[in-house]
C-alpha positions, 0 to 999 in steps of 0.5 A, a space after each residue: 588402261 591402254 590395253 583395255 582401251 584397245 580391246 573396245 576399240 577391237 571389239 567396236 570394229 568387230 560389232 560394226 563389220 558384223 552389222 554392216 555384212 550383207 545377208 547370205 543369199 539363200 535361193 527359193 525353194 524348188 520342187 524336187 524331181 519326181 523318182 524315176 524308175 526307168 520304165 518309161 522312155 518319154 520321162 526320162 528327160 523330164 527327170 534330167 530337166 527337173 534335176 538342172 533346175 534344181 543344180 543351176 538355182 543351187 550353185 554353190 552347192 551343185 558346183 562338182 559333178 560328183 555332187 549333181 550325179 549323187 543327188 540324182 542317184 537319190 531319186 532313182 528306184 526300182 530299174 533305174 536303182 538297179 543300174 546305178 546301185 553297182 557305182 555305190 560300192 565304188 564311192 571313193 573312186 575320185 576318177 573324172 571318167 567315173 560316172 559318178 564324177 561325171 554329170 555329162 557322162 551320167 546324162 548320157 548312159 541316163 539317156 541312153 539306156 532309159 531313154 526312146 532309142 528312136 527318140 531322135 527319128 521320131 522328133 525329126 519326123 514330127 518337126 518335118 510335119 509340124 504345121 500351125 493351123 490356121 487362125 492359130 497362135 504362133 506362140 503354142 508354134 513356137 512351144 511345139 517346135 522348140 520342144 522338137 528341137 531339143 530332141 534332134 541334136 545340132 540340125 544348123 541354124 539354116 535347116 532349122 529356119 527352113 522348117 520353121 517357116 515351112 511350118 508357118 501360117 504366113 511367112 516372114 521374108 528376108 530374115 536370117 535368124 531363127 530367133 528373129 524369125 520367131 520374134 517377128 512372128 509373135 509380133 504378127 501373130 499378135 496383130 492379127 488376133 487383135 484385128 480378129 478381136 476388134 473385128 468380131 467385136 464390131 460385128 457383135 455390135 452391128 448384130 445388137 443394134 439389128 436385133 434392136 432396130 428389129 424389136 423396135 420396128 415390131 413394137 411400132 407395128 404391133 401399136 399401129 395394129 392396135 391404134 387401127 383396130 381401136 379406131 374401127 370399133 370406135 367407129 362402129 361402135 358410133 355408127 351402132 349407137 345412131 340406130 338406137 334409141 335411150 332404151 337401147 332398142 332399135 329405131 324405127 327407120 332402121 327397124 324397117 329398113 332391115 326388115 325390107 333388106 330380109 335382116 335380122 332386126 335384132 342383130 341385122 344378120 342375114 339369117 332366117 328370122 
């Protein structure tokens, strides 16, 4: 009886640790890279890139180099496959300097062999000229200049901050960091736009309002013009109706006066009667 006691009791704690154990956490979901065939210089860094994101969202299972060389094997086709397919006969070998064993080592002969072999010369030419426009946004900016930096290797926080406010609308003073300099930056580029905004939104209203006082001022001329014409054919229309009789026809001291003044009696036009 003892025993049995004892083995609900086991069998309680086990159930209990088994509830109360967190869920294993499973990270999303990514897009896979795209397969890369080794024709064109400019995406083999976007296959790398691809792949990093893939290991880092999945570290338990990318925690080896050998793990990350051969899943980025995986996505290798026509030249590129061509490369790698020697190592594959060699699986065995556990040699750190192996490729394979190696993603720093896998990345750079990717980078090397696939990549543009000016690729360093061009970004730093572009970086030399990159200019932000004016009236432009500091973040797109930003983006450009990043994006060049990753290309030219370890230039110095210095240099970089050089280029960085060289390239600038305006220029931020006494800052010694290329981060804070960015930040700043941002910060400014934000104002100024929001300034623009307002200030193209009062102008927006100055505009209606004009167009408003405009159509207004229209409308009263044109209503005075027809109060006036109104009032003259009111008046002439009083001053014919005391030259005729009921019958409507012309009375007698007017008749006269117009055949005098050589008038048409019946419309007093100066015409040959």
């Amino acid at each position: 009886m003892q025993q049995m006691t004892q083995i609900m009791a086991n069998l309680q704690a086990a159930s209990s640790s088994e509830v109360s154990r967190p869920p294993a956490f499973k990270t999303p979901s990514m897009k896979a890279p795209e397969c890369f065939d080794g024709t064109q210089p400019f995406k083999v860094r976007s296959f790398i890139q691809s792949c990093q994101l893939i290991f880092h969202n999945d570290l338990e299972n990318f925690s080896q180099d050998r793990k990350k060389g051969l899943y980025a094997t995986s996505f290798l086709v026509g030249r590129a496959a061509r490369w790698i397919e020697p190592y594959l006969s060699n699986l065995t070998n556990q040699d750190s300097s192996y490729l394979l064993s190696s993603w720093p080592l896998f990345e750079s002969k990717l980078l090397t062999l696939f990549g543009d072999p000016n690729e360093v010369r061009k970004a730093e030419a572009e970086l030399d000229g990159l200019r932000m426009t004016e009236g432009g946004h500091v973040a797109l900016y930003i983006a450009d200049f990043r994006s060049l930096v990753s290309r030219i290797g370890d230039w110095g926080e210095r240099a970089l901050i050089h280029h960085f406010r060289k390239g600038l609308a305006s220029h931020p003073k006494n800052i010694d960091s290329l981060q804070d300099l960015m930040d700043v930056s941002l910060e400014l580029d934000t104002r100024y736009h929001e300034r623009q905004k307002e200030k193209n939104h009062h102008q927006e209203k100055k505009t209606e309002a004009s167009k408003s006082n405009s159509s207004h001022n229209q409308n009263s001329s044109s209503s005075s013009h027809k109060k006036k014409k109104n009032f003259h054919s009111q008046k002439q229309d009083k001053s014919h109706s005391s030259l005729l009789n009921k019958d409507f026809k012309l009375k007698g001291f007017a008749k006269e006066r117009r055949i005098k003044e050589g008038l048409c009696t019946y419309c007093g036009g100066k015409h040959i009667i």
